[in-house]
C-alpha positions in Angstrom: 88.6 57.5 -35.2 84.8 56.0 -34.8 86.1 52.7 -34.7 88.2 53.6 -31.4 85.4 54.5 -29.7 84.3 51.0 -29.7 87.7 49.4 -28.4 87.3 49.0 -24.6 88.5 52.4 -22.9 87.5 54.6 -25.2 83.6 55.1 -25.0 82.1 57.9 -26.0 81.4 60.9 -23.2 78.3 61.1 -21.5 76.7 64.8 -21.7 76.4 66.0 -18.6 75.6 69.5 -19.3 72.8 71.1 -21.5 71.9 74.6 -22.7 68.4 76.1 -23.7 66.2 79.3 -24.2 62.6 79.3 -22.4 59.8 81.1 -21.4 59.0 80.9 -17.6 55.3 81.6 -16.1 55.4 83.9 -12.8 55.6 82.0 -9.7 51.9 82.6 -9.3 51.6 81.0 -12.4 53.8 78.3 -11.8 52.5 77.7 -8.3 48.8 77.4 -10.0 50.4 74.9 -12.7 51.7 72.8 -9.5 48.7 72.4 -8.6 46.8 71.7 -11.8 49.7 69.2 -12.4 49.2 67.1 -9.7 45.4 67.2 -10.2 45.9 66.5 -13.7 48.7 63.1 -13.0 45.5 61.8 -10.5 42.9 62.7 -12.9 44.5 60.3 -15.7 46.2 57.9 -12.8 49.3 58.9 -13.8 52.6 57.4 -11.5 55.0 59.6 -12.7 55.7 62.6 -10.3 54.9 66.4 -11.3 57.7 68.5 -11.8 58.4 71.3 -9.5 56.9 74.6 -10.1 60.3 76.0 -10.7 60.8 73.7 -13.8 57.7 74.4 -15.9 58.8 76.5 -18.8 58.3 76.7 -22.2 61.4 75.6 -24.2 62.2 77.9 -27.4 65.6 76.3 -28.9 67.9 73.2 -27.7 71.2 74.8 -27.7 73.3 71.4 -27.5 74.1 69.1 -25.2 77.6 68.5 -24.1 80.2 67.6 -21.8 80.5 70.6 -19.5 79.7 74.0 -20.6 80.0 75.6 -24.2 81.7 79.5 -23.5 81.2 80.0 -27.1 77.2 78.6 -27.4 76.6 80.7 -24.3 78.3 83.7 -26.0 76.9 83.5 -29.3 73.6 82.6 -27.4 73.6 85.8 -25.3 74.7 87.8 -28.5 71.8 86.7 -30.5 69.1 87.0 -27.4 70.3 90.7 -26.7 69.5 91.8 -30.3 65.6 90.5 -30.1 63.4 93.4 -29.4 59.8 91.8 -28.3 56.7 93.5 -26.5 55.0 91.2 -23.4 52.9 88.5 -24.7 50.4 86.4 -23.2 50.9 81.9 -23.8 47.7 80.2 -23.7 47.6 76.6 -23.8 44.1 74.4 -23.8 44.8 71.0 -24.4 46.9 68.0 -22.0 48.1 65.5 -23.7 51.3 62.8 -24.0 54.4 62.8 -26.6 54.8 59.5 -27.6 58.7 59.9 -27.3 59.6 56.0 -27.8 61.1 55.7 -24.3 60.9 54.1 -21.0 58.6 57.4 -20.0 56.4 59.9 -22.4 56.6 63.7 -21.5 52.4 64.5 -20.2 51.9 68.4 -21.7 50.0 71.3 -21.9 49.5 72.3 -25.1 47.6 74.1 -27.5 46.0 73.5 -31.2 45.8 76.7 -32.5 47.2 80.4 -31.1 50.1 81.5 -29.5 50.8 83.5 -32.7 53.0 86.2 -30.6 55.1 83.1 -29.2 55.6 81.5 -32.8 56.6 85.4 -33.8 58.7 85.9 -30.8 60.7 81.9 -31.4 61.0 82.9 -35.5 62.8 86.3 -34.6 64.9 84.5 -32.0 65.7 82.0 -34.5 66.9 84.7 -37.1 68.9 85.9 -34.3 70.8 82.4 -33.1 71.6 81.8 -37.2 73.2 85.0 -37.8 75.5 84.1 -34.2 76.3 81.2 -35.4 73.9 78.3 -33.9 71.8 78.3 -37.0 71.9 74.0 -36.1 69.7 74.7 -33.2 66.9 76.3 -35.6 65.0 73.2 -36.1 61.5 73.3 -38.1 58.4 72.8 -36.4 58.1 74.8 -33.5 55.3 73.0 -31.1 55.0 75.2 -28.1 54.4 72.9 -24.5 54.8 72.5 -21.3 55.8 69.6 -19.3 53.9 68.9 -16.3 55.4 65.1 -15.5 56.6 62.1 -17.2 54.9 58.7 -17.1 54.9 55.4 -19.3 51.1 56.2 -19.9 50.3 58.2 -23.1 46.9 59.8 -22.6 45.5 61.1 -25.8 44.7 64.8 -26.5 42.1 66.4 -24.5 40.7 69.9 -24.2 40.5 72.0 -21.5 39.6 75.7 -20.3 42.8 78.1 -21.4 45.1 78.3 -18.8 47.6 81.6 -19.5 49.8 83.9 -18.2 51.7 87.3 -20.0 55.2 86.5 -20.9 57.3 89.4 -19.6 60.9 87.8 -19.9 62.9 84.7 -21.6 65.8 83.2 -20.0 69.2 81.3 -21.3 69.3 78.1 -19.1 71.9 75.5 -18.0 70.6 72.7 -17.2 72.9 69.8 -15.3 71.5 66.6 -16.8 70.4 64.4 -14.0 70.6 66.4 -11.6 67.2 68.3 -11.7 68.7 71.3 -11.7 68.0 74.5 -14.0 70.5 77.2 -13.6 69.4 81.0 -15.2 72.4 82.4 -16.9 70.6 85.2 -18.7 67.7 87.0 -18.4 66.1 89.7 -21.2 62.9 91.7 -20.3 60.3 91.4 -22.7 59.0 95.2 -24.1 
C-alpha cells in the first residue's frame, strides 16, 4: 500500500487537526508575557511576530496529529487527565533562547536550566496516566518545559534573565486547527 501513495491521486492526507495537554498562565500573566515578548523579538531584532497572549502555554504531551479529530485520543485523553490529583504549582522560567528546529523558522523560548521540579512531577504523573489509557506513544523522554513567545529564522543563543512565574492552578486538553491559529479548550481540570 506505500507504494500507492506515490501513484498520482493518492497522496498522503495532510493533518489538519492536532491534540495536546498544556499549562496556561492567567491572563495577567499572559498579558505581561505579550508584552515581554514583543520587547524581547526587538531586543534581539527579531522579524518574526509574537504570538498572542492567548497562545502562550506550556505544552505537556503531543497527543497526535491527524486528519480531523480523534474521539478515542480525546476520550482516553480525558480518562487519564481526570485520574491525576495535583496541588497548584508555581512555573518559573529564567532563560530566552531559540530551538534550532531545522526549518524555515526556529521556535524563540522561555525557558529554564534548572527547577520546575513540581512541573516535571506534575508531566511524569500525567504520563503514568495517558500509558495506562492507552496513549503510552505520546510519553516521549525528555521533558524540556518552554514557552514560545514567536518564531523567527534567527537562533539567538541562551541567555539569562530575572525569573518570570506565575502559579499553575489548571491544565487544559487542547485542539488545535493546524494553520489556522486557532486553540480550542476541550477540557479543563483544576489543579488542588
Amino acid at each position: 500500500m506505500s507504494q500507492q501513495a506515490s501513484f498520482p491521486g493518492f497522496a498522503q492526507p495532510v493533518a489538519t487537526d492536532r491534540l495536546f495537554l498544556a499549562i496556561f498562565p492567567n491572563r495577567d500573566t499572559a498579558d505581561r508575557l505579550a508584552a515581554f515578548a514583543s520587547a524581547q523579538c526587538a531586543r534581539h531584532d527579531l522579524r518574526g511576530k509574537p504570538l498572542a497572549a492567548d497562545r502562550f502555554h506550556v505544552t505537556l504531551f503531543h497527543l497526535g496529529d491527524s486528519v480531523g479529530l480523534r474521539p478515542d485520543v480525546v476520550e482516553a485523553a480525558r480518562a487519564a487527565a481526570a485520574q491525576v490529583r495535583a496541588a497548584p504549582f508555581d512555573v518559573v522560567f529564567d532563560q530566552v533562547t531559540s530551538f534550532d528546529a531545522h526549518r524555515e523558522k526556529s521556535p524563540f523560548v522561555l525557558t529554564a536550566d534548572h527547577g520546575n521540579g513540581p512541573l516535571h512531577a506534575f508531566q511524569t504523573e500525567l504520563g503514568a496516566r495517558l500509558r495506562e489509557a492507552g496513549l503510552g506513544r505520546c510519553v516521549a523522554a525528555g521533558f524540556r518545559p518552554h514557552l514560545t513567545l514567536a518564531y523567527d529564522r534567527r537562533v539567538i543563543a541562551p541567555e539569562s534573565l530575572a525569573p518570570i512565574a506565575w502559579r499553575a492552578e489548571e491544565f487544559v486538553l487542547v485542539h488545535s486547527l493546524l494553520g489556522q491559529t486557532r486553540h480550542i479548550p476541550l477540557a479543563r481540570w483544576p489543579l488542588g
